[in-house]
Backbone bond lengths (Angstrom), bond angles and torsions (degrees), N, CA, C in turn:
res aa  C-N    CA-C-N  psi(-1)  N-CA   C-N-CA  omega(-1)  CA-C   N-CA-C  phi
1 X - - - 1.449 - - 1.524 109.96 -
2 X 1.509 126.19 163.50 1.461 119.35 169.83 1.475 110.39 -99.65
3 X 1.043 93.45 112.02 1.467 95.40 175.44 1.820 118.25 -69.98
4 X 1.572 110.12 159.71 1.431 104.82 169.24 1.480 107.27 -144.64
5 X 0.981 101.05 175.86 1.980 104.58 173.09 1.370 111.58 -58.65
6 X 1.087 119.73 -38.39 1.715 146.81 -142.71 1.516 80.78 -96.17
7 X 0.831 151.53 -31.14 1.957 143.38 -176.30 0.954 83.71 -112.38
8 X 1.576 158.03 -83.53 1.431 129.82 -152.10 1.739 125.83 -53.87
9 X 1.563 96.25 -16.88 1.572 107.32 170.29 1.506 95.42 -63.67
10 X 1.242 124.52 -72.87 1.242 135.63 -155.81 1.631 112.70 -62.47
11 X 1.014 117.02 -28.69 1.721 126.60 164.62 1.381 82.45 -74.93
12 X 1.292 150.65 -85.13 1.229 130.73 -146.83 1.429 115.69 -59.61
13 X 0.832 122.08 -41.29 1.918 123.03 171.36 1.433 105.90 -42.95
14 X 1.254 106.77 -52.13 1.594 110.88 -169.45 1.580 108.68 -77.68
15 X 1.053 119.06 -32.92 1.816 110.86 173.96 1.487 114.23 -79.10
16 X 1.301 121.57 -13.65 1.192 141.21 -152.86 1.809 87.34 -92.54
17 X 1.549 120.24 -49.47 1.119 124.34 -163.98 1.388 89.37 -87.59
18 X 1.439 135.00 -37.03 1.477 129.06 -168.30 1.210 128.45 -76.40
19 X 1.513 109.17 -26.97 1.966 124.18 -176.04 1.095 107.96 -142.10
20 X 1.282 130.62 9.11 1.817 130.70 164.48 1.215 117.85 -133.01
21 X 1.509 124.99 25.46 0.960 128.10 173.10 1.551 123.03 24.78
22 X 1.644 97.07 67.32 1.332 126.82 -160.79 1.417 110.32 -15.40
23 X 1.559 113.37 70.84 1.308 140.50 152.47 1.286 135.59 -68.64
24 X 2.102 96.49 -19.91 1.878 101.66 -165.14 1.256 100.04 -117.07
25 X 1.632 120.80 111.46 1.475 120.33 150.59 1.101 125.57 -26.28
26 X 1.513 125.10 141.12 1.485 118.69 174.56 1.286 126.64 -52.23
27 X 1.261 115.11 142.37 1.638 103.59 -179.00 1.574 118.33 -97.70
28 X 1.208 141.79 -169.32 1.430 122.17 157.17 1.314 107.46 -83.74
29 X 0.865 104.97 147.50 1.966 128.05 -166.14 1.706 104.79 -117.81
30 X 1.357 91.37 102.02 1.803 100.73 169.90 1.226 128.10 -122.38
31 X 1.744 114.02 121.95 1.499 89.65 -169.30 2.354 102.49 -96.63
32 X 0.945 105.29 161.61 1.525 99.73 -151.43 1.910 91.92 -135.56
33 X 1.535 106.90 177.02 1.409 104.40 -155.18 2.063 83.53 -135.62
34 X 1.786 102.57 43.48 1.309 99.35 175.51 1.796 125.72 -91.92
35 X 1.527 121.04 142.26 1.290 101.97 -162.91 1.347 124.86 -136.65
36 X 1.638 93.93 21.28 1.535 112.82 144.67 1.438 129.84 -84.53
37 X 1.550 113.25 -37.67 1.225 114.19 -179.52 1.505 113.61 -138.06
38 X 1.595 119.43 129.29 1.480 134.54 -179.10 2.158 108.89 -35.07
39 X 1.254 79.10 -45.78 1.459 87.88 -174.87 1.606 131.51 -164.60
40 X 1.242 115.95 146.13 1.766 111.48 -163.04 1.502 102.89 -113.34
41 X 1.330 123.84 157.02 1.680 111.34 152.94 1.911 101.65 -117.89
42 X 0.993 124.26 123.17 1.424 121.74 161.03 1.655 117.67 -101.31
43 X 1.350 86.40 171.03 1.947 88.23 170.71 1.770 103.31 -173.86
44 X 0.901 116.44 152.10 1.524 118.84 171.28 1.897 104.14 -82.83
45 X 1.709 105.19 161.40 1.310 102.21 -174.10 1.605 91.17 -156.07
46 X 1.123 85.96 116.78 2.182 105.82 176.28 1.513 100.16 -111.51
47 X 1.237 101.67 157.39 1.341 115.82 149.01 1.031 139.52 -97.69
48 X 1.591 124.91 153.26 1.209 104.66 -158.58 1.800 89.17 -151.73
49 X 1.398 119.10 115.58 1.329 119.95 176.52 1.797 110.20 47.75
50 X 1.433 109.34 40.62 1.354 123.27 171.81 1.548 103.15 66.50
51 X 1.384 106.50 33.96 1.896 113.46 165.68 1.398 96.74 -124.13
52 X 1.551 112.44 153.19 1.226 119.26 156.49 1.735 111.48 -89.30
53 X 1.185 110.13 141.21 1.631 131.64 -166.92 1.254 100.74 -112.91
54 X 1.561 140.13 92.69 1.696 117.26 176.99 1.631 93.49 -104.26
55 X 1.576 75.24 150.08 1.429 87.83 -179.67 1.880 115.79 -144.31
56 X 1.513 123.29 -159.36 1.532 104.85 -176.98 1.394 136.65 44.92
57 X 1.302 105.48 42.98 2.100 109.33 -163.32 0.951 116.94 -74.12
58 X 0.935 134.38 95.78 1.581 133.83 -162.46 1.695 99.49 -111.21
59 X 1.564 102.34 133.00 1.936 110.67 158.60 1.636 108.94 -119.44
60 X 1.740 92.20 144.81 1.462 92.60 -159.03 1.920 81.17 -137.29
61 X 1.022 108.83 123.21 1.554 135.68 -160.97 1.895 94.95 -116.41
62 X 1.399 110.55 125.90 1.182 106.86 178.23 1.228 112.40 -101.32
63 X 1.303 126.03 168.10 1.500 130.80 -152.08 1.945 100.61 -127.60
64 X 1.547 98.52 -28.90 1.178 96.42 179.89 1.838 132.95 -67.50
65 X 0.537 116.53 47.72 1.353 126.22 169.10 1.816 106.11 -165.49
66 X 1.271 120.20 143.80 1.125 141.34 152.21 1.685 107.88 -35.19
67 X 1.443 124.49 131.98 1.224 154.90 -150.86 1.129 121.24 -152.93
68 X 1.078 131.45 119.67 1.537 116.35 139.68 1.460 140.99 -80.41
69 X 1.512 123.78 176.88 1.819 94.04 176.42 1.186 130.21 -57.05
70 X 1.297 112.06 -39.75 1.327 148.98 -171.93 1.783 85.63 -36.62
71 X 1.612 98.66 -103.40 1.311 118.73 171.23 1.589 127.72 -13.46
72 X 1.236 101.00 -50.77 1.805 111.50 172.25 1.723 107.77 -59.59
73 X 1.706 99.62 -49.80 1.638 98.28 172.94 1.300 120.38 -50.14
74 X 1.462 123.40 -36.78 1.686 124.24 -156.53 1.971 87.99 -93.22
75 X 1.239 113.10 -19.18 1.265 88.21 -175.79 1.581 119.79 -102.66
76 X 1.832 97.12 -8.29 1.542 83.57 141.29 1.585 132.80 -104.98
77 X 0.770 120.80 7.45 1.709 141.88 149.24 1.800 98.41 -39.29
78 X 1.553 110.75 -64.92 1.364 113.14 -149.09 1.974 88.25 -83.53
79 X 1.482 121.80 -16.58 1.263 95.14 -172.01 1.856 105.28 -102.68
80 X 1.791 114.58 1.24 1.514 114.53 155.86 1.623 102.53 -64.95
81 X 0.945 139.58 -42.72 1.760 137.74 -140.66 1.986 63.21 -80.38
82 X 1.192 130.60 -79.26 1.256 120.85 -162.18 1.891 114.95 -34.45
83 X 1.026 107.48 -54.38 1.601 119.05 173.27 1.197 111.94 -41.50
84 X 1.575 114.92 -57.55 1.464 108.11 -171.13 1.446 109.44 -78.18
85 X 1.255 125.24 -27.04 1.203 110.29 163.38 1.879 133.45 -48.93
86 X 1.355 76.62 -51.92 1.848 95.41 173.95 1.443 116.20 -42.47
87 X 1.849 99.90 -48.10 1.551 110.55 -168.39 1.260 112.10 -93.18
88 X 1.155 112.68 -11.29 1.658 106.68 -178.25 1.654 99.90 -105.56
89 X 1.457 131.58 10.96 1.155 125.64 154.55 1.702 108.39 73.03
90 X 1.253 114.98 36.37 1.889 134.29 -179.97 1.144 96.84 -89.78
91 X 1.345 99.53 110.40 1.479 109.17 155.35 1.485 119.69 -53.36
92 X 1.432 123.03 128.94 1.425 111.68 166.53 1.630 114.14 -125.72
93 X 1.606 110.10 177.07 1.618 95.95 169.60 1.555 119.04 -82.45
94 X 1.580 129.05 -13.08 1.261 151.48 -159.96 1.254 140.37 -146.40
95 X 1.157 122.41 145.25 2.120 98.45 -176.70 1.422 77.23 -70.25
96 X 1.611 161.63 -81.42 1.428 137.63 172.14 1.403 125.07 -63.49
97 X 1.051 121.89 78.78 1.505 124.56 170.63 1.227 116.57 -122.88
98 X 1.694 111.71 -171.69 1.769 119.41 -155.31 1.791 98.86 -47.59
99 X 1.300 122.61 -53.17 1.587 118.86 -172.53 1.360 97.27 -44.46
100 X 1.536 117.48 -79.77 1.859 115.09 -167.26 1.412 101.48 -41.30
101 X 1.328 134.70 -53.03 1.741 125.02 -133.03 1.598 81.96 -92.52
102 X 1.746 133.95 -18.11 1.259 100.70 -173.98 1.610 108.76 -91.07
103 X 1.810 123.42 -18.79 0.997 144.38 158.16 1.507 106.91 -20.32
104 X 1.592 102.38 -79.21 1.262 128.38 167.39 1.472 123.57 -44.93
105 X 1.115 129.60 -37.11 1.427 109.83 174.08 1.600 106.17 -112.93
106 X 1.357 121.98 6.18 1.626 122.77 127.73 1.499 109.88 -20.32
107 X 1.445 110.99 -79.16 1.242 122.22 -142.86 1.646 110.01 -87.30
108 X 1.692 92.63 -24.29 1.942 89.36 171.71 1.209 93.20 -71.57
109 X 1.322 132.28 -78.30 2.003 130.79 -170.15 1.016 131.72 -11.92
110 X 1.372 109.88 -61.44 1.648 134.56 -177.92 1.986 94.50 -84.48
111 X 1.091 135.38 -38.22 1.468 112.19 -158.22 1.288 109.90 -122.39
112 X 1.355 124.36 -8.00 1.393 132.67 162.04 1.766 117.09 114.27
113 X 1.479 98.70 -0.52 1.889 121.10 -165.41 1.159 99.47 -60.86
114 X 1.317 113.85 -173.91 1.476 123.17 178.77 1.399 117.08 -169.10
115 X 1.438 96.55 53.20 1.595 128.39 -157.11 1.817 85.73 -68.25
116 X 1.256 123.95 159.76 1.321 132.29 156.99 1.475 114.35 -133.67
117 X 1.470 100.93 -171.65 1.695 93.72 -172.49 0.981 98.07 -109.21
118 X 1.718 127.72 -18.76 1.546 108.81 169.57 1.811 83.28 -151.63
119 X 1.151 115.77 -163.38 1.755 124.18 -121.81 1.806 86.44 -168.39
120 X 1.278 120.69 114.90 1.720 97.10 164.92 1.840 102.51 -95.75
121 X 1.116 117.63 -174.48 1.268 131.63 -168.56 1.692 116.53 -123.85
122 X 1.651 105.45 -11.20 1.614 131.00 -170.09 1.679 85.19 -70.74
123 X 1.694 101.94 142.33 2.003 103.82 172.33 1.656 109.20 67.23
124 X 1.469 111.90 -14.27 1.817 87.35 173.73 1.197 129.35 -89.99
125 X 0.816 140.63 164.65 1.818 139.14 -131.53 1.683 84.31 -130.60
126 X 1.133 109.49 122.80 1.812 120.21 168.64 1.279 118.51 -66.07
127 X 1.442 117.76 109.17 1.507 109.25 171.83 1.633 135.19 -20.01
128 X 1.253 116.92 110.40 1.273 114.84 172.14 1.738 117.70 42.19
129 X 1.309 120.94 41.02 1.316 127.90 158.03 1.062 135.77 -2.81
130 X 1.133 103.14 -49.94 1.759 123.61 -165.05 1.966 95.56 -96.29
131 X 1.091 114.67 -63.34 1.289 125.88 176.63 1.518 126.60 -54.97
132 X 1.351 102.90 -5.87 1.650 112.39 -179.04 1.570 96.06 -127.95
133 X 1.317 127.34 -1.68 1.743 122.54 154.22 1.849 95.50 -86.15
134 X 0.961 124.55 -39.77 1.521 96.49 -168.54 1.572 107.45 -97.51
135 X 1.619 125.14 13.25 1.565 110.45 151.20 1.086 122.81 -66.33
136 X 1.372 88.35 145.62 1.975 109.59 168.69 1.862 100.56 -51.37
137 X 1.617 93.27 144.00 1.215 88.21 156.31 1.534 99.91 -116.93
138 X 1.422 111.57 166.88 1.685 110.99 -170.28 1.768 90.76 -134.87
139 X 1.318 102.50 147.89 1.590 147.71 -165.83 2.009 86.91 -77.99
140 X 1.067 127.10 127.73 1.493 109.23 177.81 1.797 99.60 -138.77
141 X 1.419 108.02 121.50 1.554 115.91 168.72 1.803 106.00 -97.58
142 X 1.198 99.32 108.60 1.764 111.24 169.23 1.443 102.02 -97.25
143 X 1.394 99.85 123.88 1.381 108.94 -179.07 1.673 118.19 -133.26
144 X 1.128 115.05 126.17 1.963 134.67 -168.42 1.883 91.66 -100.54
145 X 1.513 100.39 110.09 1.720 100.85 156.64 1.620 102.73 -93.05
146 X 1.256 94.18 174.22 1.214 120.89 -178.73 1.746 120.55 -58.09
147 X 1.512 98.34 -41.35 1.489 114.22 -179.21 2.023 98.63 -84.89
148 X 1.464 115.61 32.75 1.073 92.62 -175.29 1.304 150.38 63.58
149 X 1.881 107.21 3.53 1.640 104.90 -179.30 2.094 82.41 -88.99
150 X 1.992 73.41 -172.81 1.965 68.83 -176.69 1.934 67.32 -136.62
151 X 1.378 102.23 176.10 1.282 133.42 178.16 1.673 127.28 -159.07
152 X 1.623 107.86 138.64 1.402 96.37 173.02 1.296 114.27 -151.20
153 X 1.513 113.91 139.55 1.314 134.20 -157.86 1.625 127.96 -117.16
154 X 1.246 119.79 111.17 1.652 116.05 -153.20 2.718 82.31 -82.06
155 X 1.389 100.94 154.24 1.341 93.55 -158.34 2.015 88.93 -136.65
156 X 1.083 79.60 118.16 1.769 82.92 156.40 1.766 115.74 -47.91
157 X 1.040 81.45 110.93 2.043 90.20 171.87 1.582 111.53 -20.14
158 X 1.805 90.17 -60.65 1.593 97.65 -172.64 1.405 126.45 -88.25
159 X 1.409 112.53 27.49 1.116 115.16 171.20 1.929 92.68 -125.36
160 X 0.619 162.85 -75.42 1.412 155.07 160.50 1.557 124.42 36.73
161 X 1.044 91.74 -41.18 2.339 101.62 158.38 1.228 96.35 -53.55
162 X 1.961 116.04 -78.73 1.397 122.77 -139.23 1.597 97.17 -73.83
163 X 1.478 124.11 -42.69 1.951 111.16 171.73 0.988 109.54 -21.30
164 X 2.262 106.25 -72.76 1.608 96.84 -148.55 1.514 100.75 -84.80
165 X 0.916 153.35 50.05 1.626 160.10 153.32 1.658 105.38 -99.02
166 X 1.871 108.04 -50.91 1.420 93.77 179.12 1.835 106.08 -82.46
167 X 1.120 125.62 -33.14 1.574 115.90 160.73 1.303 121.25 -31.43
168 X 1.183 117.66 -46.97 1.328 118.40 -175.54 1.579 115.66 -63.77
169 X 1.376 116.19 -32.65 1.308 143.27 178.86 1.515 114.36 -75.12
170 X 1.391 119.21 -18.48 1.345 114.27 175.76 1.362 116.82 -117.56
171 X 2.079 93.99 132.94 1.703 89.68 -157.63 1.525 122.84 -75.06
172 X 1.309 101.21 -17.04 1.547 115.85 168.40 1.369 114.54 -65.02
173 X 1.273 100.08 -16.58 2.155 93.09 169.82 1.871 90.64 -80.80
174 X 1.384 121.50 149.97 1.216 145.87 -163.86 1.512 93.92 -143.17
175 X 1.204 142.49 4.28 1.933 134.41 -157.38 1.559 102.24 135.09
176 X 1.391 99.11 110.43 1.575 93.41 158.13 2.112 94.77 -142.97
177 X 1.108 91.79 147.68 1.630 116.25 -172.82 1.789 102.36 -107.56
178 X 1.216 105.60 155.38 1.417 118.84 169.90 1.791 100.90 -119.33
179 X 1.230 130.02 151.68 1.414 143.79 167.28 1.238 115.11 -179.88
180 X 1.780 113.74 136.74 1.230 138.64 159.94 2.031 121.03 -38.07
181 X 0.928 120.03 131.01 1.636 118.88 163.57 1.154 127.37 -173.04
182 X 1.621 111.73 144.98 1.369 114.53 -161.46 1.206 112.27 -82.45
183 X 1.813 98.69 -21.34 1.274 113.60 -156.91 1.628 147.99 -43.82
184 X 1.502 131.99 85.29 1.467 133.35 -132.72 1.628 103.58 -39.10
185 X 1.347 115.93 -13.01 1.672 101.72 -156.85 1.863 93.78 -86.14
186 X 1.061 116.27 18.93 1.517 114.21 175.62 1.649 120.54 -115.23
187 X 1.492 104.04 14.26 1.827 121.63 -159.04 1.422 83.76 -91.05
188 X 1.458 129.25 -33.24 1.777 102.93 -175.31 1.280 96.25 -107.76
189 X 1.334 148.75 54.76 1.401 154.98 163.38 1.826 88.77 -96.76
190 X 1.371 103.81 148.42 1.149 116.82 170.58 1.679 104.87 -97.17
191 X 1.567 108.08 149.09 1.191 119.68 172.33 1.494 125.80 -73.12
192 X 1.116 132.71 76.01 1.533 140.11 -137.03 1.708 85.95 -81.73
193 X 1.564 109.38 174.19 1.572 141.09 -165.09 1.273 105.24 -155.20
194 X 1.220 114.71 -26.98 1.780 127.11 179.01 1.236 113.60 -129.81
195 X 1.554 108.94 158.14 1.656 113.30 -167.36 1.504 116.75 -73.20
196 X 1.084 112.87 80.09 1.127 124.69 -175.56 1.769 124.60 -126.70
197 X 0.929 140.47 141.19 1.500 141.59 -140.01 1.316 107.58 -174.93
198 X 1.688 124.11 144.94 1.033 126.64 146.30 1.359 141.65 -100.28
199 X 1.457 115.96 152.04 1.720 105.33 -166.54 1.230 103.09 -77.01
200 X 1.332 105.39 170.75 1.490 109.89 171.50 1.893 104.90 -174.08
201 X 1.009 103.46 150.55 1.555 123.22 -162.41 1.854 101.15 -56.10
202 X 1.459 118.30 160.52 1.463 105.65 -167.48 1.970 111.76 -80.71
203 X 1.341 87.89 -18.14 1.351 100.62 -175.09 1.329 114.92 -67.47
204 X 1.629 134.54 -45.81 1.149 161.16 112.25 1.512 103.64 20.67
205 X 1.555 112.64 -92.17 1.134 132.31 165.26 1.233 131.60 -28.83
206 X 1.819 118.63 -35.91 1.338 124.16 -166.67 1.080 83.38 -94.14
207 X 1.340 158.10 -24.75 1.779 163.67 -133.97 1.743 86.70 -116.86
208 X 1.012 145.37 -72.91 1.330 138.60 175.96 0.937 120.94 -46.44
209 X 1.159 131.86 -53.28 1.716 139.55 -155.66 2.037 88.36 -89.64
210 X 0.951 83.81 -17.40 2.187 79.24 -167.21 2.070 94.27 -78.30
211 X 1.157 93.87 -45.10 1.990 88.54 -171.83 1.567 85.04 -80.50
212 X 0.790 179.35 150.49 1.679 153.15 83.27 1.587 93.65 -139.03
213 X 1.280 113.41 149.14 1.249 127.65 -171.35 1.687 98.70 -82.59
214 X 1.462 127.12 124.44 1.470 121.99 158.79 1.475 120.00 -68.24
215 X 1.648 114.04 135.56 1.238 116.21 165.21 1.723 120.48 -130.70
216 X 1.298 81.44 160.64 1.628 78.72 -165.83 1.838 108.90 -122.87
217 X 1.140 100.42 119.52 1.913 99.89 -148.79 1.711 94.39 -67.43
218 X 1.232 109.20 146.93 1.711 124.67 153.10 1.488 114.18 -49.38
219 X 1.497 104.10 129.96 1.475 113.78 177.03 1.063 93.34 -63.27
């Protein structure tokens, strides 16, 4: 199936209300091109008055290999049981230990899943092979104003010197990034020549710029 952000949100709302007694804030939702493992949960962890504070939880679900729904569900299934652990501050013996594995076979018993603790990658067939060598890749200007909107702009190759020269020049740019992506949601972006960009929400933004390859242009 093709997966998107936009259905793993929506599976997550619904498991979230079904087996976590919609306890877990959304996390950021990334889908990623990793091909050791189906799926990760991260988060940053400060201290705070001799507590740890985690925060930023991000799950990043890989796309590269062939899936079914099924499968995509259990492997974000298996990386919430990680979340709620994280966020509800459970001690365990393991990043898989007695808390996850009893979590986990909670939820196969009672709901029919077939969550595991890890997933091999040996025999799986790479998503659409053929169809992801002949995508475009697109030129991408991420750009931070000052007032905090963010924006991003698919860029003619050969205009890509003269942008980041006039970027640099405009004081309302605050951060702008260059990066590579295959990613389909950039096929009806126009190939700009002029500084031009579209807005888009920060959440949006942090979800693009997070899978996309960074580049860093030739003097």
């Amino acid at each position: 199936m093709t997966l998107t952000t936009d259905i793993l949100r929506t599976w997550f709302r619904q498991f979230n209300t079904d087996y976590f007694g919609s306890e877990l804030p959304m996390p950021r939702i990334v889908l990623s091109k990793a091909r050791t493992r189906l799926g990760t949960m991260a988060c940053k962890c400060t201290r705070r008055l001799m507590k740890r504070v985690y925060t930023d939880f991000t799950i990043r679900i890989s796309t590269y290999y062939e899936c079914t729904e099924r499968e995509f569900q259990e492997t974000l299934l298996h990386e919430m049981i990680h979340y709620y652990i994280m966020y509800k501050h459970i001690p365990d013996t393991s990043s898989h230990g007695k808390v996850f594995r009893e979590m986990m076979h909670r939820l196969n018993s009672r709901y029919g899943w077939h969550i595991t603790v890890s997933s091999s990658m040996r025999g799986r067939k790479i998503a659409d092979e053929q169809g992801r060598s002949r995508r475009s890749a697109f030129l991408v200007l991420a750009i931070v104003l000052d007032d905090g909107s963010r924006m991003l702009s698919v860029v003619s190759p050969r205009s890509a010197r003269k942008l980041d020269v006039m970027a640099q020049g405009v004081k309302e740019i605050v951060d702008h990034r260059w990066y590579l992506s295959s990613d389909p949601y950039f096929a009806d972006f126009s190939k700009v020549r002029s500084l031009r960009a579209r807005r888009v929400d920060q959440d949006l933004f942090n979800e693009k710029t997070a899978a996309m390859q960074p580049l860093v242009l030739p003097k």
